[in-house]
N, C-alpha and C positions, 0 to 999 in steps of 0.2 A: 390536644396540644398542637397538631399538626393547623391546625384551623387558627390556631394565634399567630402563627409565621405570616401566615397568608389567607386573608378574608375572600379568597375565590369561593361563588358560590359550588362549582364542580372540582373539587379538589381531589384530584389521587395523589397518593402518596406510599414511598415504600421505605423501609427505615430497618438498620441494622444496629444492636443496643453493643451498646458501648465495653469496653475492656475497662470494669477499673472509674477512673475518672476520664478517662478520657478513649478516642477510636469510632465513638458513634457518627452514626450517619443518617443523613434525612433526606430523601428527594420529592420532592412535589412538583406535582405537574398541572395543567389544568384541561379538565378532560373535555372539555368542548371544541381546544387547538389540536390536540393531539390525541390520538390512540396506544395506548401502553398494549404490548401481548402479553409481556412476561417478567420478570423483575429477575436477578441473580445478584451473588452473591457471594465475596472470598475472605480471607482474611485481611482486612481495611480496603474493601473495597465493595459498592455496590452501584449496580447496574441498572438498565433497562433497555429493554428492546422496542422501539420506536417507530411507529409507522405518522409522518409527517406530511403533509403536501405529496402525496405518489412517492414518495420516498422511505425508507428501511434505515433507521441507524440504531446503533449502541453508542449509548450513552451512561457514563462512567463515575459516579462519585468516587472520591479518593481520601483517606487520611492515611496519609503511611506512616510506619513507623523510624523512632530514630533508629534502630538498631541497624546496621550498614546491610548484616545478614538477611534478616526479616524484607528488606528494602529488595536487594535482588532476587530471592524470590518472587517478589511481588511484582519486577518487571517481566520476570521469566512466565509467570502465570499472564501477562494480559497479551506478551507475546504469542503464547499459543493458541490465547482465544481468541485473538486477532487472525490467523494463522488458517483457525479451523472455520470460524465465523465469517466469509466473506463477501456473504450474501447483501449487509449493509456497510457504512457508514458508521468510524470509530470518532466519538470523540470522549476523550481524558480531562477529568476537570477537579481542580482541591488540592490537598496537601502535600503534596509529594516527600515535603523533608528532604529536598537533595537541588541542588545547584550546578547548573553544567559547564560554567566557567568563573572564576575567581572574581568576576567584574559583577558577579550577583550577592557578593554580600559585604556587609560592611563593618570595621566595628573593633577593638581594640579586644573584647573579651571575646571575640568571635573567631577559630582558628577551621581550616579548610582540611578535608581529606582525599588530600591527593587525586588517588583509587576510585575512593566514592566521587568525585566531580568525576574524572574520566569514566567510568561507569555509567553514570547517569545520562554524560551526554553520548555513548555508545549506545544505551536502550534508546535515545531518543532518533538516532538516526537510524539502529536495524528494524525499530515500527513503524517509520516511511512518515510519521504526522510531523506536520508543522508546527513549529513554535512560535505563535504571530506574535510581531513585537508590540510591547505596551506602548501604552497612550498616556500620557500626564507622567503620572508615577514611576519609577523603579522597582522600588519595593513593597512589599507585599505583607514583610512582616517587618515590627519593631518592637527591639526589645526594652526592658522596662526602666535602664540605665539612656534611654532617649538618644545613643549613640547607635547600640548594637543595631544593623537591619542586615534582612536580603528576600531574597525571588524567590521563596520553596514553592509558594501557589502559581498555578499558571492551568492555561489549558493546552490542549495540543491535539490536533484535528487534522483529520483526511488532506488531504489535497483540495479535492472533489468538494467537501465541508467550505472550504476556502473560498475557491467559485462561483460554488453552486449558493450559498448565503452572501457571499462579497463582502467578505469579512476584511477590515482593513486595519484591525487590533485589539487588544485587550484592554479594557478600561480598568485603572487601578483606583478604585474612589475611596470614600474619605473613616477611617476606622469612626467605631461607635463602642460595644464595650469590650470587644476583642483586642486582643494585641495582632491578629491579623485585617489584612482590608478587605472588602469587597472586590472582587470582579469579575465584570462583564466582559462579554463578546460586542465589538461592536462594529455594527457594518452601516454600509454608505453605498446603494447603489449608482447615486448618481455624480460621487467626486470618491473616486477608487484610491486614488493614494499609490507609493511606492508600492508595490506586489512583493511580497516575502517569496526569497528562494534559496534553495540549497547549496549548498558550497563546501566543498573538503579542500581543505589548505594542500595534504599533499597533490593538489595538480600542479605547486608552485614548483615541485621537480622537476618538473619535465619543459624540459629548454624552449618545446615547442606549444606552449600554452600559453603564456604574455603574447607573442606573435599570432596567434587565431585570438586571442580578444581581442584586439588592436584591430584585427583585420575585419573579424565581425561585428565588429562598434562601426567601424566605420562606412559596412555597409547598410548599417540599419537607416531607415526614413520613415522619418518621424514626423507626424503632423501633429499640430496642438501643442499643447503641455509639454 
């Protein structure tokens, strides 16, 4: 079955069976590019340990679940293996089931959870990865009334991931028989694009942070682009 997805003649692959009709997970890899050490695994989520180009990472399949409960633990669990595991390179990738600001979904039959959007983008910023913004697309998913959409899939990567691949966003391509879409990571080393960076609104309190932007905007010098 794994060999239908993908005609690689050196195929690994690790795979977690499904809850039900739905939960399962599949990763495939091809083992000529890469080295797998070790595969893991939690509830809706499965893993690999990745030795790549001189480099170390964990890399993360994902289908969460709806249930808000379920969903927090399941940040709280990648937090600590994040926590404990330092030695490589996280990257998060799949279904999250959660949105981290109102601007990611769409939709008259579609209503938002407060709690849960504040949560979700709370896990995103105390795991320190970046949310690279998409490319083409918004949404990720549509639902079947052709109004309902929004962002539950994404990836979300190191810093260092960011850099070190020159990644400059997510590619959201084109649905097939899913009612989610495809996508990819996509980089560009030779036209880098705007660089995604971090930002917490409350520095807008402090009287004295408009005046040090202003002042180090306009020390900056800039050549090119």
């Amino acid at each position: 079955m794994a060999h239908s997805f993908w005609t690689c003649s050196e195929l690994g692959f690790s795979f977690s069976n499904s809850l039900g009709r739905s939960g399962g997970l599949l990763t495939l890899w091809n083992k000529d590019n890469i080295e797998v050490f070790s595969s893991f695994k939690g509830d809706r989520y499965l893993g690999i340990k990745v030795w790549w180009k001189n480099n170390l990472y964990y890399v993360v399949n994902i289908y969460s679940s709806c249930d808000l409960r379920k969903k927090k633990t399941l940040w709280n669990d990648f937090l600590i293996l994040m926590e404990k595991y330092k030695d490589g390179e996280w990257i998060l990738g799949g279904n999250f089931n959660a949105i981290k600001n109102d601007r990611e979904r769409r939709g008259r039959a579609v209503s938002n959870n407060p709690r849960e959007v504040e949560l979700f983008a709370e896990f995103i910023n105390k795991s320190s990865l970046v949310d690279i913004p998409c490319k083409g697309k918004k949404f990720s998913w549509y639902g079947g009334d052709g109004k309902s959409k929004s962002r539950i899939d994404r990836f979300l990567l190191s810093n260092i991931v960011v850099n070190r691949w020159e990644v400059i966003g997510q590619f959201i391509g084109d649905r097939d028989v899913s009612d989610h879409y495809p996508i990819w990571l996509k980089s560009d080393k030779y036209n880098w694009g705007p660089k995604p960076f971090r930002f917490n609104n409350e520095w807008f309190s402090y009287d004295s942070f408009v005046p040090f932007v202003e002042k180090e905007w306009k020390n900056l010098k800039i050549e090119g682009r």
